[in-house]
C-alpha positions as CSV (number, residue, x, y, z in Angstrom):
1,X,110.5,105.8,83.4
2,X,113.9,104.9,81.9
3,X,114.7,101.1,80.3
4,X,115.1,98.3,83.1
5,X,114.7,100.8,86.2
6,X,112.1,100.1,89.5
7,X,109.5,102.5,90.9
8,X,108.0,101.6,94.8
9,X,104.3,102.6,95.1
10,X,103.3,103.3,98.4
11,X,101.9,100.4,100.6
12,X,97.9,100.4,101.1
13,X,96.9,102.3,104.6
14,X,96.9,99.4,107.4
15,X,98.6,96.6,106.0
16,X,102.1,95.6,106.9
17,X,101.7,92.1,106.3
18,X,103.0,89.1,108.4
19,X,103.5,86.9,105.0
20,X,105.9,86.1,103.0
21,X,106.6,86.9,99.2
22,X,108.2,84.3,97.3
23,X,110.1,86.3,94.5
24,X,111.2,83.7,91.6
25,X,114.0,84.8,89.5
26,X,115.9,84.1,86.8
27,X,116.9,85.0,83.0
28,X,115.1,84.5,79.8
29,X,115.3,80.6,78.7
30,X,115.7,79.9,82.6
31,X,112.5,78.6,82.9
32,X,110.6,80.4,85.4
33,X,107.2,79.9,83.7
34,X,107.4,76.6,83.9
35,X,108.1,76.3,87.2
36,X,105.7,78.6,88.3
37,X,102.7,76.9,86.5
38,X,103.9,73.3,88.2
39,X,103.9,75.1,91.2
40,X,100.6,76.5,90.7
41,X,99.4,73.1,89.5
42,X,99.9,71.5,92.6
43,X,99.5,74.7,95.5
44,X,96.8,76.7,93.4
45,X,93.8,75.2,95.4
46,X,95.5,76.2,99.1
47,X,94.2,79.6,100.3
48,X,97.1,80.0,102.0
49,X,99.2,80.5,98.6
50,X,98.3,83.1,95.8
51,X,100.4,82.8,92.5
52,X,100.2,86.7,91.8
53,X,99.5,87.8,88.0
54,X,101.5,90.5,86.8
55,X,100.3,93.3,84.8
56,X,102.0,94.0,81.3
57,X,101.9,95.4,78.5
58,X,101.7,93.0,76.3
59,X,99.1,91.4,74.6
60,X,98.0,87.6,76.5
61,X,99.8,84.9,74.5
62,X,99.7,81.3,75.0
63,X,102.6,80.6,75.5
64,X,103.6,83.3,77.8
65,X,103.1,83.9,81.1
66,X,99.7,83.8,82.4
67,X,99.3,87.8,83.2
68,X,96.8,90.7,83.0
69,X,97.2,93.2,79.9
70,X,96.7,97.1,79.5
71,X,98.1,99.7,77.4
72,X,100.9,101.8,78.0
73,X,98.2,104.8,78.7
74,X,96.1,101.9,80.9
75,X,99.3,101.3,83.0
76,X,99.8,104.8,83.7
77,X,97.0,105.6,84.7
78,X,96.5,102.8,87.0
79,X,99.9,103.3,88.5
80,X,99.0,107.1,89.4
81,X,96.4,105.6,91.0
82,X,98.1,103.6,93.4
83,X,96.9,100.7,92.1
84,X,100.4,98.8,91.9
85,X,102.8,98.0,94.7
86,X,105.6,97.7,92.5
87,X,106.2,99.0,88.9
88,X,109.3,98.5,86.6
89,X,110.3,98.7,82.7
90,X,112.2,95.9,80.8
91,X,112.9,95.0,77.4
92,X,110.4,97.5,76.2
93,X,107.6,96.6,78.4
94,X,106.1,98.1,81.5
95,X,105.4,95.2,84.2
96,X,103.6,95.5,87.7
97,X,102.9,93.6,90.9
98,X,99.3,94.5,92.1
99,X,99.4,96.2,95.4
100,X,96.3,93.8,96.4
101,X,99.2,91.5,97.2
102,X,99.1,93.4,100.5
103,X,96.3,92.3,101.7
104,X,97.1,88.9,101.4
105,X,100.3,89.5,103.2
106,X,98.9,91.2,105.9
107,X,96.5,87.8,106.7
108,X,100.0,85.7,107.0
109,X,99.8,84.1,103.2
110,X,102.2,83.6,100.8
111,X,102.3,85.3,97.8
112,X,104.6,83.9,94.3
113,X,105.7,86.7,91.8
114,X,107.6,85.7,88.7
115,X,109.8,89.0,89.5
116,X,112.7,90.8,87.8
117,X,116.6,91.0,89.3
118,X,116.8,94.5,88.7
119,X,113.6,95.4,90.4
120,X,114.3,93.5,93.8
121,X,115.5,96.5,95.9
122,X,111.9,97.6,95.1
123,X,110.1,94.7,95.7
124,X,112.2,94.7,98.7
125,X,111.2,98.0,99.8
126,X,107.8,97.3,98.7
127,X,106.8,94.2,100.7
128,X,109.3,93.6,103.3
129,X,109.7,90.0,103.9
130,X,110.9,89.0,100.7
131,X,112.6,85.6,99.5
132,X,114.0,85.3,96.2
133,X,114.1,81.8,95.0
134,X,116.5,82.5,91.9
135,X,116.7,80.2,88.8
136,X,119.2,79.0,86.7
137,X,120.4,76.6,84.1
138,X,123.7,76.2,82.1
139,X,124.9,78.4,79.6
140,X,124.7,76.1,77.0
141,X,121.2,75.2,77.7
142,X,119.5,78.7,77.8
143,X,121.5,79.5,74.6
144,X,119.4,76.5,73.5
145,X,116.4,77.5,74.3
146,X,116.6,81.2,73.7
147,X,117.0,79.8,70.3
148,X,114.3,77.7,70.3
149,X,111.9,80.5,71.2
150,X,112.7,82.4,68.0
151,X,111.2,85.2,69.6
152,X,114.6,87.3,68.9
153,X,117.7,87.6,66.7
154,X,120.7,87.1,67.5
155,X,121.6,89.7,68.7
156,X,119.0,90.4,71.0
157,X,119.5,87.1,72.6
158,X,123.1,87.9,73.3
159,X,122.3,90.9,75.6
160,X,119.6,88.6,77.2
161,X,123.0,86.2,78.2
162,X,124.8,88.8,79.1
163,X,122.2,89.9,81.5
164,X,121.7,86.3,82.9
165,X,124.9,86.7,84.9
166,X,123.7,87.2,88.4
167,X,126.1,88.1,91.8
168,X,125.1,86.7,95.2
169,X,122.8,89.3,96.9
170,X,124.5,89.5,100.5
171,X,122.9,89.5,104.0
172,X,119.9,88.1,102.0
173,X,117.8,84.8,101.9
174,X,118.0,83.4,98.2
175,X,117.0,80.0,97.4
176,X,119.1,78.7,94.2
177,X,117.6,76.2,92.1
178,X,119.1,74.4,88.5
179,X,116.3,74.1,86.3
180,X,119.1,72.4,83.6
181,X,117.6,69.2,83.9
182,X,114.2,68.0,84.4
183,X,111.3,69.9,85.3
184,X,110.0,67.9,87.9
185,X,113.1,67.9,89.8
186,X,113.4,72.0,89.9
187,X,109.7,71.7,90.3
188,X,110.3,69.8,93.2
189,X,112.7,72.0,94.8
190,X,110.3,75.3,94.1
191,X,107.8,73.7,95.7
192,X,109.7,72.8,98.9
193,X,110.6,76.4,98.6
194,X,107.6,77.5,98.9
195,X,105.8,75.3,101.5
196,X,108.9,75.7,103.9
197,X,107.6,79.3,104.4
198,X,103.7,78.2,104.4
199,X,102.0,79.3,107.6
200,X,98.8,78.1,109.4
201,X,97.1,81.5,108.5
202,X,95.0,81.8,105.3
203,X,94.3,84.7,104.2
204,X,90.6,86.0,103.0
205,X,92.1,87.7,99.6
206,X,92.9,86.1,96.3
207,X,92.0,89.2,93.8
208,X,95.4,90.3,93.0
């Protein structure tokens, strides 16, 4: 698989799901993680609601994003298995969505997925009903704190800006939300996001 390109596994035998997935957004320095663990802070408890951990490869760090880790030959194997519903490469890393997300779907939950812009048309294809909540923040900001994660030079960071300019996704539900000020407020918003789609059914599920 190529740099920054999507693969669609197929869907497990008899789910279809009547849920939503809540696909959140957003470039590097945007925030998303944070969001997404005050989210989870406050909805984590509800059955209803599954925060979804990716699978990457990369090792678990602190202060990354909370996800499961496997080697490159780990990954590949488990994605000829049919064990992810959606698989993509970025920045030199392979990422999945679990396809045990379905089954929590299919009993009319909602499922959050820190996901990627560029694999959207396959989460799309993957899952069905899909809402993208997409984040954002000022330019001068998330050159800020791109900097502040010294996690890259400087030249790395400006093809990380470069990708952070987004275009309206037409015919399509997208939920915008500036994370340039304080957390709680985007928090806030995220979490209206989310609960606006919340449905009466719970579903059984929460392994992905």
């Amino acid at each position: 698989m190529s740099s920054d390109t999507a693969a669609v596994a197929a869907p497990i035998a008899g789910t279809g799901g009547h849920g939503t997935l809540i696909a959140v957004v957003g470039p590097s320095g945007a925030g998303k993680d944070s969001l997404l663990t005050y989210a989870r802070d406050r909805l984590g408890a509800d059955p209803a609601v599954l925060f979804v951990r990716r699978v990457i490869t990369r090792p678990a760090a602190p202060e990354a994003e909370d996800h499961d880790s496997l080697s490159v030959d780990a990954f590949r194997a488990a994605q000829a298995s049919g064990l992810f519903a959606v698989a993509w490469q970025a920045h030199g890393l392979h990422y999945a969505i679990p396809a045990a997300v379905h089954r929590h779907l299919a009993g009319g939950g909602i499922a959050v997925v820190n996901g990627s812009r560029a694999a959207l048309p396959a989460i799309r294809a993957a899952f069905g009903r899909v809402i993208t909540v997409r984040i954002s923040c000022r330019p001068e900001i998330l050159v800020a704190r791109l900097a502040a994660r010294g996690r890259e030079d400087a030249e790395r960071q400006q093809a990380r800006l470069a990708r952070s300019v987004t275009t309206a996704e037409a015919d399509r539900e997208v939920v915008e939300i500036d994370n340039s000020g304080d957390l709680s407020t985007a928090g806030d918003a995220l979490l209206a996001a989310i609960r606006s789609r919340m449905t009466k059914s719970v579903s059984p599920s929460r392994e992905a």
